[in-house]
ZADOZA-674568 format. One record per residue (C-alpha): x, y, z; residue number from 1; residue in three letters. Coordinates in nm, 2 decimals. Example, Ala and Ser with C-alpha at 12.3 -4.5 7.8 and 13.67 -1.06 7.14 Angstrom:
<sites>
+--------+--------+--------+------+------+
:      x :      y :      z : resi : resn :
+--------+--------+--------+------+------+
:   1.23 :  -0.45 :   0.78 :    1 :  Ala :
:   1.37 :  -0.11 :   0.71 :    2 :  Ser :
+--------+--------+--------+------+------+
</sites>
This chain:
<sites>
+--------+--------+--------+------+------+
:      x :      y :      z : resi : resn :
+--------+--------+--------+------+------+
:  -0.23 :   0.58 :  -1.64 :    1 :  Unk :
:  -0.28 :   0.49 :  -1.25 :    2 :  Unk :
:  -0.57 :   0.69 :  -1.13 :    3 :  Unk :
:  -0.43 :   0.73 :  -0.72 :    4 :  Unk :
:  -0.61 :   0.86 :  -0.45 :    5 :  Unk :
:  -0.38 :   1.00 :  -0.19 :    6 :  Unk :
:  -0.59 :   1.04 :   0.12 :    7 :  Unk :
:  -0.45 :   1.32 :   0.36 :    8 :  Unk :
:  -0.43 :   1.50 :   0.74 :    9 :  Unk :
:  -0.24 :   1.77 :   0.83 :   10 :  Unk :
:   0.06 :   1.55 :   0.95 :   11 :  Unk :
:   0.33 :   1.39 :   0.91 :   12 :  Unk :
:   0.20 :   1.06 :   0.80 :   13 :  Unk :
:   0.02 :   1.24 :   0.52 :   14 :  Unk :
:   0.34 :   1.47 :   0.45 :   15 :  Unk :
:   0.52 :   1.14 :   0.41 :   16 :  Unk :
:   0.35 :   0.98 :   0.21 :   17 :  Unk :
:   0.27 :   1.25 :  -0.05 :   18 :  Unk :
:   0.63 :   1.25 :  -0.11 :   19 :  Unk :
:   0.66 :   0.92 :  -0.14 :   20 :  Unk :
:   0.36 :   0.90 :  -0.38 :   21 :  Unk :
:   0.51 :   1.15 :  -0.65 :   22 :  Unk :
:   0.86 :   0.99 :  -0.59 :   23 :  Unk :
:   0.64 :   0.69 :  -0.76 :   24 :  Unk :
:   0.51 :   0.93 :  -1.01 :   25 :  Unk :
:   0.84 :   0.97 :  -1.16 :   26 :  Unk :
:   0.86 :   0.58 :  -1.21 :   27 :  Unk :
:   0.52 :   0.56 :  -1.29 :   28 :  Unk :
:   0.27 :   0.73 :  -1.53 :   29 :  Unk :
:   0.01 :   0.83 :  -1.24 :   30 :  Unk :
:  -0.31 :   1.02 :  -1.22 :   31 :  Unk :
:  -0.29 :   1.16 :  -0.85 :   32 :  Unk :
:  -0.58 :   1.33 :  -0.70 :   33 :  Unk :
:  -0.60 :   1.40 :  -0.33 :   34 :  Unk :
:  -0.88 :   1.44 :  -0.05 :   35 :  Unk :
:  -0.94 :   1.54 :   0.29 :   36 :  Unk :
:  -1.22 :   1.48 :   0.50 :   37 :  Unk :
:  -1.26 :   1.67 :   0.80 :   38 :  Unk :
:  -1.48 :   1.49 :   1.06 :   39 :  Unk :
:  -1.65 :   1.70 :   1.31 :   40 :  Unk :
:  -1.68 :   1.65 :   1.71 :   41 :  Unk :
:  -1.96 :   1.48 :   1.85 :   42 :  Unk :
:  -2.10 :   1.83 :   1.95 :   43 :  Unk :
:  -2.03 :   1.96 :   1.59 :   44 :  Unk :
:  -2.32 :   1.75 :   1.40 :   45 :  Unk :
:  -2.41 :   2.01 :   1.09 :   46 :  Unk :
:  -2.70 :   2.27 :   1.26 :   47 :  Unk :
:  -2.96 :   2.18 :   0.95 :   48 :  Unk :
:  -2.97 :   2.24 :   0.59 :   49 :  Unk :
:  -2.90 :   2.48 :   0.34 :   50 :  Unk :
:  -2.72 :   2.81 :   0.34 :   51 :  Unk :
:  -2.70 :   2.73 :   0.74 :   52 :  Unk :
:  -2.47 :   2.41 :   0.66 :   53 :  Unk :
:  -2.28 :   2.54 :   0.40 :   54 :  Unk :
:  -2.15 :   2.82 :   0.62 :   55 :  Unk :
:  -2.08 :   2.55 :   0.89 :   56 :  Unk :
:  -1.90 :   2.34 :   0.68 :   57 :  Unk :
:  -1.70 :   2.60 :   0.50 :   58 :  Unk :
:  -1.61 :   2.76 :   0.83 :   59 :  Unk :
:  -1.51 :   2.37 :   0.96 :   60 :  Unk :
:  -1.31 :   2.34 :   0.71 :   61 :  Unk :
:  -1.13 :   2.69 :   0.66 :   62 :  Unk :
:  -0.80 :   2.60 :   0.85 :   63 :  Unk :
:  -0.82 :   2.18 :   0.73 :   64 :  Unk :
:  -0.80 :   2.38 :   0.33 :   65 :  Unk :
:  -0.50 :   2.57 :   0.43 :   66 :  Unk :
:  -0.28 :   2.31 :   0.59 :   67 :  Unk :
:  -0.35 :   2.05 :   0.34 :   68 :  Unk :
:  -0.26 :   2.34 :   0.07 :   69 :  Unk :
:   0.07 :   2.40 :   0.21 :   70 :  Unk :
:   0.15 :   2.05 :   0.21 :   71 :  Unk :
:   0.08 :   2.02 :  -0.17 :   72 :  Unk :
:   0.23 :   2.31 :  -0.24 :   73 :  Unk :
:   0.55 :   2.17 :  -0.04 :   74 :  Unk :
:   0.56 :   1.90 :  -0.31 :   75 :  Unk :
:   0.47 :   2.09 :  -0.63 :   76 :  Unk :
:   0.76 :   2.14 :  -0.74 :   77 :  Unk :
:   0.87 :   1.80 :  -0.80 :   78 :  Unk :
:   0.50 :   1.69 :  -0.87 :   79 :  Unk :
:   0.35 :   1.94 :  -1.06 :   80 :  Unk :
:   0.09 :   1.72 :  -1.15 :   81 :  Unk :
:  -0.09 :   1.75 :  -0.84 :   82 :  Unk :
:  -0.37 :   1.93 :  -0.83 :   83 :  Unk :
:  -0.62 :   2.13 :  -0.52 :   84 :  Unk :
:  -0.74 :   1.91 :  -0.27 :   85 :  Unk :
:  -1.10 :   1.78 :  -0.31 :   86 :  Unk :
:  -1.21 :   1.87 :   0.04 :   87 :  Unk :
:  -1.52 :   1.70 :   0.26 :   88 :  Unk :
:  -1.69 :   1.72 :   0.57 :   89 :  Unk :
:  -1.82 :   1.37 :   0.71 :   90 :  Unk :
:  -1.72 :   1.00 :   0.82 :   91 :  Unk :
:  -1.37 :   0.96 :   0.69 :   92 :  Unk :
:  -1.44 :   0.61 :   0.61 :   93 :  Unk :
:  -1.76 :   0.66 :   0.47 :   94 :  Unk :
:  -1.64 :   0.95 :   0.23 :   95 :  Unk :
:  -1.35 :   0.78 :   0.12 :   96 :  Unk :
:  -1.49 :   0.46 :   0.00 :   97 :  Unk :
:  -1.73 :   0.67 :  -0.16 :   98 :  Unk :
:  -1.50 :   0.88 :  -0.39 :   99 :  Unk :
:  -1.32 :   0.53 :  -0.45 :  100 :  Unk :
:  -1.63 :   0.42 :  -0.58 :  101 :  Unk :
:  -1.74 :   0.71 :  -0.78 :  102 :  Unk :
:  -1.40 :   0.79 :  -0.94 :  103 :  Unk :
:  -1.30 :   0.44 :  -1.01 :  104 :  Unk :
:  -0.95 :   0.43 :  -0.88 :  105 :  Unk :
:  -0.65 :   0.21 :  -0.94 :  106 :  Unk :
:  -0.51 :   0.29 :  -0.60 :  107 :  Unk :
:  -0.54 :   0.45 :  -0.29 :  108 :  Unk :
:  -0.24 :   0.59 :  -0.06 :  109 :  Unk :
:  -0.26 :   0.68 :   0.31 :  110 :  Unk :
:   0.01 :   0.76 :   0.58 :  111 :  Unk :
:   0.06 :   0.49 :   0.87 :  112 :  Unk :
:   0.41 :   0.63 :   1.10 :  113 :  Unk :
:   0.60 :   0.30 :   1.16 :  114 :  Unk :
:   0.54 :   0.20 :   1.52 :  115 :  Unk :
:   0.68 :  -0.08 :   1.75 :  116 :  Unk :
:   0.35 :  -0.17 :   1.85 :  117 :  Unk :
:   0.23 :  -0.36 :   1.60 :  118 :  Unk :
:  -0.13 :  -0.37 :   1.69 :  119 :  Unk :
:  -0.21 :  -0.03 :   1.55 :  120 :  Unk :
:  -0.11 :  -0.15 :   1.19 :  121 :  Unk :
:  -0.33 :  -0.48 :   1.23 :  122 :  Unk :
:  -0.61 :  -0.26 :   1.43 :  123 :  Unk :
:  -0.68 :  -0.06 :   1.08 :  124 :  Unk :
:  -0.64 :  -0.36 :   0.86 :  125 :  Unk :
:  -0.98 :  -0.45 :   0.98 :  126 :  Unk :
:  -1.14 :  -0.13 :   0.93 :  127 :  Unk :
:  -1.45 :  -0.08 :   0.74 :  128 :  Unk :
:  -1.29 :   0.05 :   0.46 :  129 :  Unk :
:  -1.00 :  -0.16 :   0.37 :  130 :  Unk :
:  -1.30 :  -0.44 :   0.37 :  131 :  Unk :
:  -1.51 :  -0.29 :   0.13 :  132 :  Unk :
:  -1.23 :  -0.09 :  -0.15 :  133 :  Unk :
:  -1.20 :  -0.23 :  -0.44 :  134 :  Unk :
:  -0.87 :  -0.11 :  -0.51 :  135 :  Unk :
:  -0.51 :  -0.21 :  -0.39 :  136 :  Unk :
:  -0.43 :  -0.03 :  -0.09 :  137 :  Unk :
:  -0.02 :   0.14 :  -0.05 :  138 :  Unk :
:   0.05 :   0.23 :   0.31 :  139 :  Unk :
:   0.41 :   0.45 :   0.36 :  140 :  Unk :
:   0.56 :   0.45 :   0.65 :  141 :  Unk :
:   0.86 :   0.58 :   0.63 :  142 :  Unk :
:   1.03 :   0.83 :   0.32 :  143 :  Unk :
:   1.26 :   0.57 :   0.19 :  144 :  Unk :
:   1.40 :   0.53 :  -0.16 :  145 :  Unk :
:   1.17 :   0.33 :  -0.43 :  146 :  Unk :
:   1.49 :   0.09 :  -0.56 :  147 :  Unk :
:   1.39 :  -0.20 :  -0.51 :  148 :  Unk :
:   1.04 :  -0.41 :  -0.47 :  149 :  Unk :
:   1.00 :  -0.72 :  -0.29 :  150 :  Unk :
:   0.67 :  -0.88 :  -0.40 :  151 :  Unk :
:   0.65 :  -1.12 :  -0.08 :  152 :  Unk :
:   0.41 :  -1.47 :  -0.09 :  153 :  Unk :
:   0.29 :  -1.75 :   0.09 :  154 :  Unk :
:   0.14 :  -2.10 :   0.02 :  155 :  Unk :
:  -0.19 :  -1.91 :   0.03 :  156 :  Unk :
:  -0.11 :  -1.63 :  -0.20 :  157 :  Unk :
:  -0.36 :  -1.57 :  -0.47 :  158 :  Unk :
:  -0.10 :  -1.57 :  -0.73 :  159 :  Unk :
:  -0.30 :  -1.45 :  -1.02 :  160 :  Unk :
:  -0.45 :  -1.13 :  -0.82 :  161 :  Unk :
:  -0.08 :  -1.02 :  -0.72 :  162 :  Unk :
:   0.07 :  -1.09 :  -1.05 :  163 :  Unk :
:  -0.21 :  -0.92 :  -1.27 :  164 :  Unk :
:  -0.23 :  -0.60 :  -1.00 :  165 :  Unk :
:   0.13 :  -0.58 :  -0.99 :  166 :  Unk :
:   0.21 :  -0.57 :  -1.41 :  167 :  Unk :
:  -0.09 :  -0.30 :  -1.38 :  168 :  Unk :
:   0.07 :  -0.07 :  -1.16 :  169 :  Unk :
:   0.42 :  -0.10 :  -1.27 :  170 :  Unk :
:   0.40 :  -0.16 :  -1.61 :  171 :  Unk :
:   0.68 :   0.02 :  -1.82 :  172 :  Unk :
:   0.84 :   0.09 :  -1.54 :  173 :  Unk :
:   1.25 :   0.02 :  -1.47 :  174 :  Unk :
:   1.25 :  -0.14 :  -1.16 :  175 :  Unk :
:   1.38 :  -0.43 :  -1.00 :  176 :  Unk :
:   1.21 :  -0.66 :  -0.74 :  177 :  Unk :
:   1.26 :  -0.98 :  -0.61 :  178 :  Unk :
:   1.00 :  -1.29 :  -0.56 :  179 :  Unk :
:   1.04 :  -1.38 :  -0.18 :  180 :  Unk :
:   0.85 :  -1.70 :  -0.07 :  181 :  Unk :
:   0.83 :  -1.63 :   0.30 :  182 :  Unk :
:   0.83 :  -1.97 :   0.53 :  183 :  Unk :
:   0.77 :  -1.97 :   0.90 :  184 :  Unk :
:   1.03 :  -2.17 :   1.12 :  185 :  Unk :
:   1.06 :  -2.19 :   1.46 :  186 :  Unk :
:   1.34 :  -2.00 :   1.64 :  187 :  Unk :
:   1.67 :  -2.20 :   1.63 :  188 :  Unk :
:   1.60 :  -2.31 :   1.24 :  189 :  Unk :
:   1.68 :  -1.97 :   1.07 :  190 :  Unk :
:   1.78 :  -1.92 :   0.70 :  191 :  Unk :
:   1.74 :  -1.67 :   0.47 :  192 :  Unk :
:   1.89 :  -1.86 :   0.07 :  193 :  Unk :
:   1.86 :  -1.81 :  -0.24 :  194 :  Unk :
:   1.61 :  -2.09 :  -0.41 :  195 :  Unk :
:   1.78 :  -2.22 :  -0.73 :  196 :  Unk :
:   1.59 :  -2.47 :  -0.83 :  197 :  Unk :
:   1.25 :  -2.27 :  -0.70 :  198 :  Unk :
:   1.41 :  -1.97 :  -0.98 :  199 :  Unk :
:   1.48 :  -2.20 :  -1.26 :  200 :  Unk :
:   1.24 :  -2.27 :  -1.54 :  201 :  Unk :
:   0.97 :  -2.57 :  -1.48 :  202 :  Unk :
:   1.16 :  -2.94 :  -1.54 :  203 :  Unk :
:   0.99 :  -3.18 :  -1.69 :  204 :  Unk :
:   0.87 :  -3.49 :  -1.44 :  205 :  Unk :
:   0.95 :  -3.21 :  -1.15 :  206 :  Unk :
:   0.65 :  -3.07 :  -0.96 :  207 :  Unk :
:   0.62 :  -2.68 :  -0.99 :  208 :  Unk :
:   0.66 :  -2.51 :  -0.69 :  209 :  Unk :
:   0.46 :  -2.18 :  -0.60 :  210 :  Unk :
:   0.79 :  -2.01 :  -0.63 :  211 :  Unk :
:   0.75 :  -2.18 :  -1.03 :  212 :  Unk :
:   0.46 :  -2.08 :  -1.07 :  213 :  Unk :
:   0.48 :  -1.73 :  -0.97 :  214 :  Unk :
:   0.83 :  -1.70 :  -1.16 :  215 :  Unk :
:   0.71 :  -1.83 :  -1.46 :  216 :  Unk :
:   0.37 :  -1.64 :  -1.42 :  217 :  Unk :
:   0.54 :  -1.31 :  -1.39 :  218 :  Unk :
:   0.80 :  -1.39 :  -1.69 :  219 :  Unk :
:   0.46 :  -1.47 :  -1.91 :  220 :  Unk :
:   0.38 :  -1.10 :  -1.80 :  221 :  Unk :
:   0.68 :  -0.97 :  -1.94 :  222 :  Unk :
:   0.86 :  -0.90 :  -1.56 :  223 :  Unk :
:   1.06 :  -1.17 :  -1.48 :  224 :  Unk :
:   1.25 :  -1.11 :  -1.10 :  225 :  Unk :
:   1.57 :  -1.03 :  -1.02 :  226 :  Unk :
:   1.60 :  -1.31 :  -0.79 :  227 :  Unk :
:   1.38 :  -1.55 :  -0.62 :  228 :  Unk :
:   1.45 :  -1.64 :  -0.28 :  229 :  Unk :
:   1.30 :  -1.84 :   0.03 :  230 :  Unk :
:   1.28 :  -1.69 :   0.34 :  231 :  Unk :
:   1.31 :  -1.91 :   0.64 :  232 :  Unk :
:   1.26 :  -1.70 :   0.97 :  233 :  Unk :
:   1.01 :  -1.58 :   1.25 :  234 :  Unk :
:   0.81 :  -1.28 :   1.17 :  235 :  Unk :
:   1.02 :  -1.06 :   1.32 :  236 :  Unk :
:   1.31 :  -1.18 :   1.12 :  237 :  Unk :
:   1.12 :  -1.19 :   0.80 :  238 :  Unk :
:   1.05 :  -0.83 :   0.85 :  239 :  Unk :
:   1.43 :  -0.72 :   0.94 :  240 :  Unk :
:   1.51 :  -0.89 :   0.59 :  241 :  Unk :
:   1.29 :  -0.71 :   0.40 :  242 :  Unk :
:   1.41 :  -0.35 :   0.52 :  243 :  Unk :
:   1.61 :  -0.27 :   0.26 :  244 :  Unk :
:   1.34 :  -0.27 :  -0.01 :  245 :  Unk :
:   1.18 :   0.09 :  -0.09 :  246 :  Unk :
:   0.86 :  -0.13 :  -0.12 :  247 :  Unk :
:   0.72 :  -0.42 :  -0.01 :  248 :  Unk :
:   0.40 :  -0.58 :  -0.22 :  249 :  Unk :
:   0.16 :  -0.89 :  -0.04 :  250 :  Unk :
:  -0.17 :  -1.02 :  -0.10 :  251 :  Unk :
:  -0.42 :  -0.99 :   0.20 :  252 :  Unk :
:  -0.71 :  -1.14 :   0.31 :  253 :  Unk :
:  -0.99 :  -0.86 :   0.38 :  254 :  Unk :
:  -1.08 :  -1.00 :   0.72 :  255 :  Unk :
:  -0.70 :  -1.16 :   0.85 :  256 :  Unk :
:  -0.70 :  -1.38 :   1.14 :  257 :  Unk :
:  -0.56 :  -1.24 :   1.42 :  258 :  Unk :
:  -0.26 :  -1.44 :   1.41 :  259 :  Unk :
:  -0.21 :  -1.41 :   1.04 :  260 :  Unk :
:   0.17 :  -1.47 :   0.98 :  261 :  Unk :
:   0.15 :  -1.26 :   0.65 :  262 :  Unk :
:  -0.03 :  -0.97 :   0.86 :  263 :  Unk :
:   0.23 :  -1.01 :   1.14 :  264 :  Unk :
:   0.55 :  -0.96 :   0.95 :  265 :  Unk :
:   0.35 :  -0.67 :   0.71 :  266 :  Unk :
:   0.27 :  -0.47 :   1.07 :  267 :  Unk :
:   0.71 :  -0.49 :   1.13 :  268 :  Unk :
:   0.80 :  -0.37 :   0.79 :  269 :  Unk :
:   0.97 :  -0.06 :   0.77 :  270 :  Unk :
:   0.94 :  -0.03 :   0.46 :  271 :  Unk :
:   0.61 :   0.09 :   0.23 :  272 :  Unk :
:   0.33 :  -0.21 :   0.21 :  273 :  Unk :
:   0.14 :  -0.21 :  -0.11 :  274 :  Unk :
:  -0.15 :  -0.51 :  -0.06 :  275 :  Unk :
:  -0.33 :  -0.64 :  -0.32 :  276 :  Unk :
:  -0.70 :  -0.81 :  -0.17 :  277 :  Unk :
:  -0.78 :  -1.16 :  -0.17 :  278 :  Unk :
+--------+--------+--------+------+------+
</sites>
């Protein structure tokens, strides 16, 4: 079972991905739990200790418990696993990487609304947490139909960590993705073809490709792909190809370069962006 944190506001982003999360569930044999911290205004530090903070704190977070009730109890009844929100007043970050690390999660879920400006995605890429959890991280940003997966590397892929976190979270579960090996080229030089020889068992006398290598990794792990393909594009075109996938899976560095290509075309994908740490 997939212990998943789903961390949520009283927004859309949230709403969005809490119904994507249980539409996983269905796919999935998940243990979802869900958390909300509330962080108060710099003029609202907690007024001591005691019976004083506990009245501030329960009255801080009075209206947060009954909007994040109504959105669980908006997807109940086609998640009736989920249970009450654990509910928290302090440093979102803080708290959250805290309750990662005490309740040893497989996975943790937040809300990101697709935007055109693609600095806000890279922005909280480099945030304290996402540095320090342990866990694979699945941002949703946009309700879109889990059909199809695109697990999505890069002649710097750590293979082993996306194949070994990718069997773990989907294991037993009937659904088909593809194994896209994603090639920058310069405008002017654009394909998008399907890799034959990349797909096809190891010959001998041939060197293995990383397209082999993954492939034959993930056969070993009893999920061979659908197809295996070589994208040839810009970012931007990378991305449009990959909108048709209900999820998108990568590996990530935990501090990219600001001019990470694998970051780049992540920040453009419409789709949901499950990363895996390397």
């Amino acid at each position: 079972m997939i212990k998943t944190l789903v961390s949520l506001n009283a927004d859309l982003a949230s709403s969005i991905a809490l119904r994507y999360i249980c539409q996983m569930a269905s796919m999935v044999d998940m243990d979802i739990r869900t958390i909300h911290v509330e962080e108060a205004d710099a003029e609202g530090n907690p007024p001591g200790t005691g019976w004083v903070r506990r009245t501030w704190e329960k009255g801080l977070l009075g209206t947060a418990e009954a909007e994040i009730s109504q959105l669980i109890n908006a997807e109940r009844a086609s998640c009736p696993t989920l249970s009450s929100p654990k509910m928290i007043v302090g440093e979102h970050e803080a708290e959250i990487l805290r309750e990662l690390e005490e309740g040893s999660y497989d996975l943790l879920v937040e809300g990101i609304l697709l935007s055109f400006d693609t600095s806000h995605f890279e922005n909280r890429m480099r945030s304290k947490l996402y540095k320090k959890m342990d866990c694979p991280l699945l941002l949703v940003k946009n309700l879109v139909a889990l059909n199809r997966i695109a697990l999505v590397i890069d002649d710097h892929t750590d293979l082993p960590s996306l194949v070994s976190v990718f069997s773990k979270l989907f294991e037993g579960a009937q659904l088909k993705f593809d194994l896209l090996h994603m090639i920058l080229q310069k405008p002017g030089r654009l394909s998008f073809k399907k890799d034959a020889q990349d797909a096809a068992s190891p010959v001998s006398g041939k060197k293995s490709s990383i397209l082999t290598k993954t492939n034959n990794m993930l056969t070993e792990a009893g999920r061979p792909p659908s197809e295996v393909k070589t994208m040839r594009d810009v970012p931007s075109g990378i991305a449009d190809s990959l909108q048709d996938y209900g999820l998108v899976m990568a590996c990530l560095t935990r501090q990219p370069a600001r001019k990470s290509p694998m970051l780049e075309v992540l920040s453009r994908v419409p789709s949901a962006v499950l990363l895996c740490w390397q």
